[in-house]
PyMOL Python script that loads the backbone (N, CA, C, O; Angstrom):
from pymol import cmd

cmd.read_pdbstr("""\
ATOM      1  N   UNK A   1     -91.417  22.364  56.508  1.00  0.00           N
ATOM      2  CA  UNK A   1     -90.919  21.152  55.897  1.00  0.00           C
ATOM      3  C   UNK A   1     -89.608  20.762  56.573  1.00  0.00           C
ATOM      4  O   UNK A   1     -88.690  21.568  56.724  1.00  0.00           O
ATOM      5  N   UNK A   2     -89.549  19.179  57.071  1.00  0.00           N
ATOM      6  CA  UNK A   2     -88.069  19.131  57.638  1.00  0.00           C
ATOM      7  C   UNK A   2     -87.527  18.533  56.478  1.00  0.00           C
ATOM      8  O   UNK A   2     -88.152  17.690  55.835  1.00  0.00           O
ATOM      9  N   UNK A   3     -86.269  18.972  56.144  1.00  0.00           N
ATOM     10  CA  UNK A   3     -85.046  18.065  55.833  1.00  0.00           C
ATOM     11  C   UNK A   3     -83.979  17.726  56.535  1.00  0.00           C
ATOM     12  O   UNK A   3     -83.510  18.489  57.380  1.00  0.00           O
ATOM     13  N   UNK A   4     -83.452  16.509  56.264  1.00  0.00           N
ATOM     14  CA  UNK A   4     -82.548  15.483  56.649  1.00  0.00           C
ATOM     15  C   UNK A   4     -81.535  16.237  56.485  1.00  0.00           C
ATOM     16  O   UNK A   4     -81.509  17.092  55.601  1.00  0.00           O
ATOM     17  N   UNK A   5     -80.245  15.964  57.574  1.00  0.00           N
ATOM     18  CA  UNK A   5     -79.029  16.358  57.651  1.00  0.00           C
ATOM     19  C   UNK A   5     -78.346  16.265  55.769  1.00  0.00           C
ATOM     20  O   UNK A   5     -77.769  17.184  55.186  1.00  0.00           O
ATOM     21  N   UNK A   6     -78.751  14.510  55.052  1.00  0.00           N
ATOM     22  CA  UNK A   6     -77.980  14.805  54.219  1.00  0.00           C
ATOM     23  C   UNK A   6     -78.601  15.910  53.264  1.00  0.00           C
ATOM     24  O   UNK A   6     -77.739  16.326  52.490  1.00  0.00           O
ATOM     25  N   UNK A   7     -79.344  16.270  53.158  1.00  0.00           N
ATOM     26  CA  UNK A   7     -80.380  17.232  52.516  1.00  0.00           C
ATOM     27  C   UNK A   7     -79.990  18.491  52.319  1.00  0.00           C
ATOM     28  O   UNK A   7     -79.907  19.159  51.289  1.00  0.00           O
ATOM     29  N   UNK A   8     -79.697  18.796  53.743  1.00  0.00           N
ATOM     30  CA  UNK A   8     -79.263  20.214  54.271  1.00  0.00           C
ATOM     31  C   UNK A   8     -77.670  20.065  53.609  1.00  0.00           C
ATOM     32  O   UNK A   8     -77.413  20.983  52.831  1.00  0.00           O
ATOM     33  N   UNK A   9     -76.855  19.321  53.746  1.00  0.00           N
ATOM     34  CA  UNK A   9     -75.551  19.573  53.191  1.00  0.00           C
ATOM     35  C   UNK A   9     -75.748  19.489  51.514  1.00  0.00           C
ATOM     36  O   UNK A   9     -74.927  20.088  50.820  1.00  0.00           O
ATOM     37  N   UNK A  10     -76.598  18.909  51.017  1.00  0.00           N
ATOM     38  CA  UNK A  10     -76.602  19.016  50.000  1.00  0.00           C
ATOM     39  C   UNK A  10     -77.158  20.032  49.234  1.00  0.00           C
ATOM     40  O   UNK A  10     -76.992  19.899  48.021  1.00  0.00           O
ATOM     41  N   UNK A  11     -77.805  21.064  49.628  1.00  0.00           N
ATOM     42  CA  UNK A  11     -78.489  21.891  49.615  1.00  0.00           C
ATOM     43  C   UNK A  11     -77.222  23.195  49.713  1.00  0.00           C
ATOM     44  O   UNK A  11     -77.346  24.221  49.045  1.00  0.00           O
ATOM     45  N   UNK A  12     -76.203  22.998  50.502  1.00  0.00           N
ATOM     46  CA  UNK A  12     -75.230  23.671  51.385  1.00  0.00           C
ATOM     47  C   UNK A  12     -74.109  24.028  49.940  1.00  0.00           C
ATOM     48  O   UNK A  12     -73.789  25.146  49.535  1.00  0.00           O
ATOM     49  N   UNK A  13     -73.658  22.591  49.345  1.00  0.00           N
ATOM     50  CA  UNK A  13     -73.021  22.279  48.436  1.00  0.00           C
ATOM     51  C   UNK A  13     -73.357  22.519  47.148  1.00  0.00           C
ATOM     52  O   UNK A  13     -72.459  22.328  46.328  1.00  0.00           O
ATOM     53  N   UNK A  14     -74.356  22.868  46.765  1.00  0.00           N
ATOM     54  CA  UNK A  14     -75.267  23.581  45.198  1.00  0.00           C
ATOM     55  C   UNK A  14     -75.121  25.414  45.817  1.00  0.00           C
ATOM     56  O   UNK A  14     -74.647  26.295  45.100  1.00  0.00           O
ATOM     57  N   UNK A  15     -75.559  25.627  47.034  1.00  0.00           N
ATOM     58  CA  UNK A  15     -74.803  26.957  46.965  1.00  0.00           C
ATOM     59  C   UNK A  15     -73.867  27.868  46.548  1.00  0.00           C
ATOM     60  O   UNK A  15     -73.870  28.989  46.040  1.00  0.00           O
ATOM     61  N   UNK A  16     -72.746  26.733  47.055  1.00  0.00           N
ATOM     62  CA  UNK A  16     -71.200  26.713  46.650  1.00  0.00           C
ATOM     63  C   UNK A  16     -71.212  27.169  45.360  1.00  0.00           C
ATOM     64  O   UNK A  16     -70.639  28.202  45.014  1.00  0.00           O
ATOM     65  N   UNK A  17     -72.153  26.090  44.256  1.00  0.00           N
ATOM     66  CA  UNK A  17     -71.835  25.758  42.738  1.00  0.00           C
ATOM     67  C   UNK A  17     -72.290  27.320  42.121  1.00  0.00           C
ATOM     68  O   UNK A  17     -73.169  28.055  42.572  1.00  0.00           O
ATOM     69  N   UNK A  18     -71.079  27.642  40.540  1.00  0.00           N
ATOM     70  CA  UNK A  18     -71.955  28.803  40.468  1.00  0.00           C
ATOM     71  C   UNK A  18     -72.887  28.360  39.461  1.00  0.00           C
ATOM     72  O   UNK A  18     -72.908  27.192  39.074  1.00  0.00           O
ATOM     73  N   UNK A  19     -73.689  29.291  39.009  1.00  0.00           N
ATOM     74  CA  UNK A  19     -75.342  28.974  38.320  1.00  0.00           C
ATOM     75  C   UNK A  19     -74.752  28.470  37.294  1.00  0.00           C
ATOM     76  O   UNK A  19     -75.643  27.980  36.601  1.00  0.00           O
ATOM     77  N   UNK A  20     -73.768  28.317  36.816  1.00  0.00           N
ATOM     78  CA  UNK A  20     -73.332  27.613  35.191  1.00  0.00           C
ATOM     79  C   UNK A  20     -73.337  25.868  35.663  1.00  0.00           C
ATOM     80  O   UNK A  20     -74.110  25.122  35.062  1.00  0.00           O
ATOM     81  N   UNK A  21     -72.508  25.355  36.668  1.00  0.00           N
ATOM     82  CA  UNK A  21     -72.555  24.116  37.572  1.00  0.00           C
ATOM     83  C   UNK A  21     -73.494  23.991  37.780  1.00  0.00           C
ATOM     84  O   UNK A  21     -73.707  22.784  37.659  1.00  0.00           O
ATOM     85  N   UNK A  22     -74.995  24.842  38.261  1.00  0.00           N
ATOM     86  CA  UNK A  22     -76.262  24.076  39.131  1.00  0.00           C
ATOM     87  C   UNK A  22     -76.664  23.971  37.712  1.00  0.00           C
ATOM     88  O   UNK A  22     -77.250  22.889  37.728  1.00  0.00           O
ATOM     89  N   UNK A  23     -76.737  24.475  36.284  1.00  0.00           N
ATOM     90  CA  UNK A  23     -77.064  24.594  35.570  1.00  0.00           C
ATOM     91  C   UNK A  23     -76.719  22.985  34.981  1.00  0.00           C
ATOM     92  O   UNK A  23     -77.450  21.995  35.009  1.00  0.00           O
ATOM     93  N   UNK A  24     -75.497  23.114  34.510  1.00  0.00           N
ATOM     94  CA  UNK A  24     -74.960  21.925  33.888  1.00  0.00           C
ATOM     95  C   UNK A  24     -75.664  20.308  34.679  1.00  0.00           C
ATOM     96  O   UNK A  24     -76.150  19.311  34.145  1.00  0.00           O
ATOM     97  N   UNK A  25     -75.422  20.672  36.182  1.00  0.00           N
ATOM     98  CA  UNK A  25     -76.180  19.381  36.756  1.00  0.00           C
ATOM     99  C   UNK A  25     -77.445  19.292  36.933  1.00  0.00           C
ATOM    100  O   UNK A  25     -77.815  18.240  37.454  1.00  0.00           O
ATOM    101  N   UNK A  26     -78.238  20.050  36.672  1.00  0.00           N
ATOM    102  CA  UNK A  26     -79.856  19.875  36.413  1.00  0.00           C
ATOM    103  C   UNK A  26     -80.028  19.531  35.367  1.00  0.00           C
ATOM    104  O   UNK A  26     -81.065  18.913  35.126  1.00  0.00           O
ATOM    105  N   UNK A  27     -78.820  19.865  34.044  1.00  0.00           N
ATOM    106  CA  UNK A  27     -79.007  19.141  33.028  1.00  0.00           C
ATOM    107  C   UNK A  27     -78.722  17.472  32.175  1.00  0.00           C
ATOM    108  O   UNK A  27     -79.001  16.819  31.170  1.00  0.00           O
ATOM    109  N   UNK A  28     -77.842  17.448  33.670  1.00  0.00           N
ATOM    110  CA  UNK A  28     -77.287  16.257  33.634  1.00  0.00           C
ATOM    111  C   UNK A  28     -78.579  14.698  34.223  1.00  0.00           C
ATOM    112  O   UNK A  28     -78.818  13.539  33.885  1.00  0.00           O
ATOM    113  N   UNK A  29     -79.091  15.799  35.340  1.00  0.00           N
ATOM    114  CA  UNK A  29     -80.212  14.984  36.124  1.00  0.00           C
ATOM    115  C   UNK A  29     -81.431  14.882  35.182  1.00  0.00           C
ATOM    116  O   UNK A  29     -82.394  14.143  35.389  1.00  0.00           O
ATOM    117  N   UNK A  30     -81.286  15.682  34.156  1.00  0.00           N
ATOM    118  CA  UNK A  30     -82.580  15.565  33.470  1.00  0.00           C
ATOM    119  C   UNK A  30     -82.258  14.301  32.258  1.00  0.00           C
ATOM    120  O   UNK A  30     -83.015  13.352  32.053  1.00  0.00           O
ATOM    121  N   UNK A  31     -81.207  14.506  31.676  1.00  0.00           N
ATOM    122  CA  UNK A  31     -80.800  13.625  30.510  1.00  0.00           C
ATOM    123  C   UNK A  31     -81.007  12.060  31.853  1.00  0.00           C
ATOM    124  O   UNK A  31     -81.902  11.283  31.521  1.00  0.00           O
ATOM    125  N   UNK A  32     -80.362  11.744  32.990  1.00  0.00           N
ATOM    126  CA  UNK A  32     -80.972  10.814  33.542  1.00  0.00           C
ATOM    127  C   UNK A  32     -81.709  10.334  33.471  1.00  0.00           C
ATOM    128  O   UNK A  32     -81.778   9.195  33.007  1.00  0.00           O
ATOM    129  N   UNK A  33     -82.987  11.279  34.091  1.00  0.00           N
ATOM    130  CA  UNK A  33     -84.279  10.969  33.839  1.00  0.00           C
ATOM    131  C   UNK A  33     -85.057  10.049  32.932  1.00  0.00           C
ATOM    132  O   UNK A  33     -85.629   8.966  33.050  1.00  0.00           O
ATOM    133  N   UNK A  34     -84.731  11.375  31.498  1.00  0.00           N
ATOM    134  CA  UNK A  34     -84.988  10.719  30.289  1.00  0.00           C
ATOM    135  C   UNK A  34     -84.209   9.557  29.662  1.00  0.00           C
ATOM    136  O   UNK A  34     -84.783   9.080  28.683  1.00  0.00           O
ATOM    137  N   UNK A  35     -83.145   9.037  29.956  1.00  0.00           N
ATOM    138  CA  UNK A  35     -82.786   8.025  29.353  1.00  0.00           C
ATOM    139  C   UNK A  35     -83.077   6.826  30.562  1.00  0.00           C
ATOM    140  O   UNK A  35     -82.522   5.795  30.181  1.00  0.00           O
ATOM    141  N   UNK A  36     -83.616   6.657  31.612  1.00  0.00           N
ATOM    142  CA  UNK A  36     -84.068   5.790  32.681  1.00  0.00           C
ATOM    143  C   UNK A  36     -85.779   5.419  32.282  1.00  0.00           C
ATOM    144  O   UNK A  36     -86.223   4.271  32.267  1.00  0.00           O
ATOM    145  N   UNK A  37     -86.482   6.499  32.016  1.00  0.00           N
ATOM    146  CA  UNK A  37     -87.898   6.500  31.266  1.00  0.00           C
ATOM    147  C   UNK A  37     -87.561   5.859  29.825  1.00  0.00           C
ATOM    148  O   UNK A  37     -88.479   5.148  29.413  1.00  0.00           O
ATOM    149  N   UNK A  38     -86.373   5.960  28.915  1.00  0.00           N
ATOM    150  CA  UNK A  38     -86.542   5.178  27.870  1.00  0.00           C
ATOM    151  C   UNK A  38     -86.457   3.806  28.380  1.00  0.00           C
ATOM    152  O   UNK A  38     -87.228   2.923  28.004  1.00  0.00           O
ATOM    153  N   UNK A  39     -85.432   3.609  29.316  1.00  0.00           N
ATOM    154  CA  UNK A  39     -85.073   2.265  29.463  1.00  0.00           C
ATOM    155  C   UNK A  39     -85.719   1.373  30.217  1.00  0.00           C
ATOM    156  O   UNK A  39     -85.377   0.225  30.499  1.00  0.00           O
ATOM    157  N   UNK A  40     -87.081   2.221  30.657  1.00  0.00           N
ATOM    158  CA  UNK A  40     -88.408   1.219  31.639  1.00  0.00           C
ATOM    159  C   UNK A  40     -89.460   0.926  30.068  1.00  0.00           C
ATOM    160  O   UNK A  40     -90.061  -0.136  29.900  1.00  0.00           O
ATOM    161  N   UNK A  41     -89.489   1.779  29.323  1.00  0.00           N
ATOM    162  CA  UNK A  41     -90.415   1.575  28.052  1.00  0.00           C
ATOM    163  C   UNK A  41     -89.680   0.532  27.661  1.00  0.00           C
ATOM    164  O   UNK A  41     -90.252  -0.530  27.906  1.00  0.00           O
ATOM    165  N   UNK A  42     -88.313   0.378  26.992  1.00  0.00           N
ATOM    166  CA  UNK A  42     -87.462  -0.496  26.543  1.00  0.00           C
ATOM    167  C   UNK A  42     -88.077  -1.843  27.054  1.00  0.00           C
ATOM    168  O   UNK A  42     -88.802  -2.696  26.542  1.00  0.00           O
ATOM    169  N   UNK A  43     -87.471  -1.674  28.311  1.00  0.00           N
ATOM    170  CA  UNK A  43     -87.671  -3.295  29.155  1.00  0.00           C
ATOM    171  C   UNK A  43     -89.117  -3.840  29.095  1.00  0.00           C
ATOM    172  O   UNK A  43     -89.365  -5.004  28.777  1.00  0.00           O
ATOM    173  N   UNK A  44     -90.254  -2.730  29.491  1.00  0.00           N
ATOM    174  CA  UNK A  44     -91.533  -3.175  28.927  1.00  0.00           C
ATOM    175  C   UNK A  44     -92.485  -3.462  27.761  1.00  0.00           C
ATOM    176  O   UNK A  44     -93.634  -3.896  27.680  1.00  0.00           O
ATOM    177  N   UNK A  45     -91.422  -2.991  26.767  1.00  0.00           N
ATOM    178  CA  UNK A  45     -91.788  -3.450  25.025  1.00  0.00           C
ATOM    179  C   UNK A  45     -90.557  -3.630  24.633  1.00  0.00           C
ATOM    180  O   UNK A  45     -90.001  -2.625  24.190  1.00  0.00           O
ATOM    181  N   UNK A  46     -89.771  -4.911  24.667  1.00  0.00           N
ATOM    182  CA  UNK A  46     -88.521  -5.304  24.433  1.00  0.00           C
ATOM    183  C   UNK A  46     -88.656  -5.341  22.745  1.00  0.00           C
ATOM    184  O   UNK A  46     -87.564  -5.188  22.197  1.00  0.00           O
ATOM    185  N   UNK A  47     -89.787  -5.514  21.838  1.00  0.00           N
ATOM    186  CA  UNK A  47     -89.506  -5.453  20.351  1.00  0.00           C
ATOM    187  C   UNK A  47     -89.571  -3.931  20.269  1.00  0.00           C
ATOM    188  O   UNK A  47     -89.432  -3.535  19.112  1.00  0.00           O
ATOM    189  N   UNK A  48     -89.704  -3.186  20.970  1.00  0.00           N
ATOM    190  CA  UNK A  48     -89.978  -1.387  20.039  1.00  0.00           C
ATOM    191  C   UNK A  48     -88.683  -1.448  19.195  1.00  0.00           C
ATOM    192  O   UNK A  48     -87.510  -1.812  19.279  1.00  0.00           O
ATOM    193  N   UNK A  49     -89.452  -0.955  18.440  1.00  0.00           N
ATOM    194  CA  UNK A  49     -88.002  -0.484  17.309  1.00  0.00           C
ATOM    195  C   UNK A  49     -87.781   0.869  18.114  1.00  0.00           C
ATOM    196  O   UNK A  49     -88.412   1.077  19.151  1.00  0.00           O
ATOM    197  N   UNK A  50     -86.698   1.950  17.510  1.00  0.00           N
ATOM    198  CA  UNK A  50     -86.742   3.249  18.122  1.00  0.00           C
ATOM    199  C   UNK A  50     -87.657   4.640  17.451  1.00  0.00           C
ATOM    200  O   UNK A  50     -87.777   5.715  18.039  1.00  0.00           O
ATOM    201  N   UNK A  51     -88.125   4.380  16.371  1.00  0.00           N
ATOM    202  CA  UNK A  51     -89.458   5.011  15.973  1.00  0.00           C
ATOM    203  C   UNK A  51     -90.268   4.230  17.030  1.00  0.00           C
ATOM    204  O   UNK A  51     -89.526   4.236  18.013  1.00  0.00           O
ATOM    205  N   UNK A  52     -91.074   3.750  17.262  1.00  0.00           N
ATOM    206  CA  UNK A  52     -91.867   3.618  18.684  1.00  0.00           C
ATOM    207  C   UNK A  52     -91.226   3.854  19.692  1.00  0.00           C
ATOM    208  O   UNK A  52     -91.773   4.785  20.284  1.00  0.00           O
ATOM    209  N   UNK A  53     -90.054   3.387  20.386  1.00  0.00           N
ATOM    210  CA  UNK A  53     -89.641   3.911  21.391  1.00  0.00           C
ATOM    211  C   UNK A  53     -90.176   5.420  21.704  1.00  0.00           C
ATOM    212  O   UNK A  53     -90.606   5.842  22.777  1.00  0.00           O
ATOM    213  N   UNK A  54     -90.006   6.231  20.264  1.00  0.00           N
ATOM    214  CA  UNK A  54     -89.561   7.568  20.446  1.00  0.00           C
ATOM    215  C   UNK A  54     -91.605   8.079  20.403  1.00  0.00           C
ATOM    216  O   UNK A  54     -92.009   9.104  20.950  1.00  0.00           O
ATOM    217  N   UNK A  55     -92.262   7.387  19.873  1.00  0.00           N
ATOM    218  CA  UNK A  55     -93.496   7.794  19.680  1.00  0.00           C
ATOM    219  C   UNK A  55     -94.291   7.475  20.989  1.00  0.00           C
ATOM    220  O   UNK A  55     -95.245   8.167  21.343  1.00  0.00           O
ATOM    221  N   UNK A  56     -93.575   5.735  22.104  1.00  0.00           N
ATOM    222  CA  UNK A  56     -93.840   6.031  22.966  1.00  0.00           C
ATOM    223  C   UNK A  56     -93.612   7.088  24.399  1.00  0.00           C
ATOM    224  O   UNK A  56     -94.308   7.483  25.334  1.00  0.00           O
ATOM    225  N   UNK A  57     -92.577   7.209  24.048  1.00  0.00           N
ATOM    226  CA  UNK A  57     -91.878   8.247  25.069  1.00  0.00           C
ATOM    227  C   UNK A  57     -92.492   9.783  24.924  1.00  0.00           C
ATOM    228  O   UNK A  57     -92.543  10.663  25.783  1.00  0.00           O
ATOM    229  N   UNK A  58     -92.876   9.800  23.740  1.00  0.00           N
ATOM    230  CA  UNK A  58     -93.471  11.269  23.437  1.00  0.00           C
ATOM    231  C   UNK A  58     -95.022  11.287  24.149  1.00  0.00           C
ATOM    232  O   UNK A  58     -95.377  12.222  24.867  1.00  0.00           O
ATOM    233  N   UNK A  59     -96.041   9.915  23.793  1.00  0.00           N
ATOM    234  CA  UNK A  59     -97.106  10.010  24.831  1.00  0.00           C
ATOM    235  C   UNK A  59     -96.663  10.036  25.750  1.00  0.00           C
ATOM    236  O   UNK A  59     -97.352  10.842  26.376  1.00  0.00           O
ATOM    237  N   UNK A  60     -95.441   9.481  26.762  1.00  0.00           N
ATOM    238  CA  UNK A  60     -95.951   9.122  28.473  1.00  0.00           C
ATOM    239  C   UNK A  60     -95.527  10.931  28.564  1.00  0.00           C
ATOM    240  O   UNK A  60     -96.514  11.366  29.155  1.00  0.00           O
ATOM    241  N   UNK A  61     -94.803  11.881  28.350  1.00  0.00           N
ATOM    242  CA  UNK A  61     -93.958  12.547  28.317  1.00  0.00           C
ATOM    243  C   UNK A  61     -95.191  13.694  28.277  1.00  0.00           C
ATOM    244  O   UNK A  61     -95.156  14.725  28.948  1.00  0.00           O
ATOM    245  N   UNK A  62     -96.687  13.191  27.036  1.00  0.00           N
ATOM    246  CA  UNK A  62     -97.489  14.095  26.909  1.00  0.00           C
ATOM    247  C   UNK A  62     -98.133  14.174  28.208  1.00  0.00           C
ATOM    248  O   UNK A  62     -98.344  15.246  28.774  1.00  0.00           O
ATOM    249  N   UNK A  63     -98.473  12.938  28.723  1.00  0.00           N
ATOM    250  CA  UNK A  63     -99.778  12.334  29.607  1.00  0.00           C
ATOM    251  C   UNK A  63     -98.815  12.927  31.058  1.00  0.00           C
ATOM    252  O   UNK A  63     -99.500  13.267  32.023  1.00  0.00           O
ATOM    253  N   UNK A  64     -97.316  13.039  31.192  1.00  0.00           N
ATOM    254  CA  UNK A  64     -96.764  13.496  32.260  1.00  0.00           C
ATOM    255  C   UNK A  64     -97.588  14.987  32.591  1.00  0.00           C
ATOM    256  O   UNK A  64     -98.284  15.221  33.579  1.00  0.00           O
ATOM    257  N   UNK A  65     -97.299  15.851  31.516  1.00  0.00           N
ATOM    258  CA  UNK A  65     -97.859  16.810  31.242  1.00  0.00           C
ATOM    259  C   UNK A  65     -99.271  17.679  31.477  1.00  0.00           C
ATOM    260  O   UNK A  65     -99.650  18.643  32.144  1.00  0.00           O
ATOM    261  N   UNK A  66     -99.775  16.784  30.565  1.00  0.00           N
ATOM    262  CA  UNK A  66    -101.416  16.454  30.769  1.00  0.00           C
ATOM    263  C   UNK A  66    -101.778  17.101  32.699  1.00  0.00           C
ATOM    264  O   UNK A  66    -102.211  18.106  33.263  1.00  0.00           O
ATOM    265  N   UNK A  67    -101.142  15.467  33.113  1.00  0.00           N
ATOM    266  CA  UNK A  67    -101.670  15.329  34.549  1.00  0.00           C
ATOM    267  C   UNK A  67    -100.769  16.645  35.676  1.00  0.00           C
ATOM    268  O   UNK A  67    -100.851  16.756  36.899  1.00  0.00           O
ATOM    269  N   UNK A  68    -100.093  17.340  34.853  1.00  0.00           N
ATOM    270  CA  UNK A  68     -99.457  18.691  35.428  1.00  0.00           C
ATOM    271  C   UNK A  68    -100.389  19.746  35.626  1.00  0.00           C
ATOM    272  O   UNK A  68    -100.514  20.426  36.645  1.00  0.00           O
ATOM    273  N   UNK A  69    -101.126  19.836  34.412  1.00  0.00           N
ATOM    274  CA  UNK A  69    -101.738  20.772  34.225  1.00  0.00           C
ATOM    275  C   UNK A  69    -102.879  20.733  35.125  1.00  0.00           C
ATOM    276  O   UNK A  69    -103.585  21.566  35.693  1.00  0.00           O
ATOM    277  N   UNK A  70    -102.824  19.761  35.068  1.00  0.00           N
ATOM    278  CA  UNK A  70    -104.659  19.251  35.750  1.00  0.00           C
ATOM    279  C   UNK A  70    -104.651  19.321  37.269  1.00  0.00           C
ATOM    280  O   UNK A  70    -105.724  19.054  37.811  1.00  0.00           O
ATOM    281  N   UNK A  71    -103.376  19.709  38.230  1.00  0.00           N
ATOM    282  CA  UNK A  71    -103.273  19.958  39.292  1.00  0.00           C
ATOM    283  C   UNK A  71    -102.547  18.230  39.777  1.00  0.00           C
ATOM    284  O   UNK A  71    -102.216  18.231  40.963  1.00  0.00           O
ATOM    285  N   UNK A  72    -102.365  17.282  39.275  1.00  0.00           N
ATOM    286  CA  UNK A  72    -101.962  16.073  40.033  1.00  0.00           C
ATOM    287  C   UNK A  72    -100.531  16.074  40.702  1.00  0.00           C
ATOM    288  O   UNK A  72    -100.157  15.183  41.465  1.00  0.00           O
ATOM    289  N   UNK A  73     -99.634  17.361  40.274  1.00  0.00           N
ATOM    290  CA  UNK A  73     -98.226  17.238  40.812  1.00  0.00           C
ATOM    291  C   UNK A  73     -97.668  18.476  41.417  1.00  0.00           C
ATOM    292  O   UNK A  73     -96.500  18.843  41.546  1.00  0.00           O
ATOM    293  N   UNK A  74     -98.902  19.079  41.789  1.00  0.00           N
ATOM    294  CA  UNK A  74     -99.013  20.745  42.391  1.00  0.00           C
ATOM    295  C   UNK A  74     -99.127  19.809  44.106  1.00  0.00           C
ATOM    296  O   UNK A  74     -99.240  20.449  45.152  1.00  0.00           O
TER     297      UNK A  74
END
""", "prot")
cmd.dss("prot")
cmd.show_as("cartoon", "prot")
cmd.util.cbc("prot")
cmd.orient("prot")
């Protein structure tokens, strides 16, 4: 697999971090995630209340899942 120069430094720079830091920012990248996935549901059902929001986010979240298992992101 090649990676890109910025790749490799970035890769270089999580070394550095100790596991409490790579920790904290994987957790940071994840809360991202999930609040970027609320805010594409949001924009695409602008009436959800947040009981649907939250009932939709729980299917795409299942169906993410789902299609894990099933080999689609292996």
């Amino acid at each position: 697999m090649y990676l890109s120069r910025s790749e490799i430094k970035q890769l270089d720079l999580l070394k550095k971090k100790s596991p409490i830091d790579r920790f904290l920012l994987m957790a940071q990248l994840i809360e991202g995630q999930i609040e970027a996935m609320r805010a594409g549901i949001k924009y695409q059902n602008p009436n959800l209340d947040e009981k649907g929001l939250k009932q939709c986010f729980r299917e795409r979240m299942l169906k993410i899942y789902a299609m894990e298992e099933k080999g689609k992101y292996k």
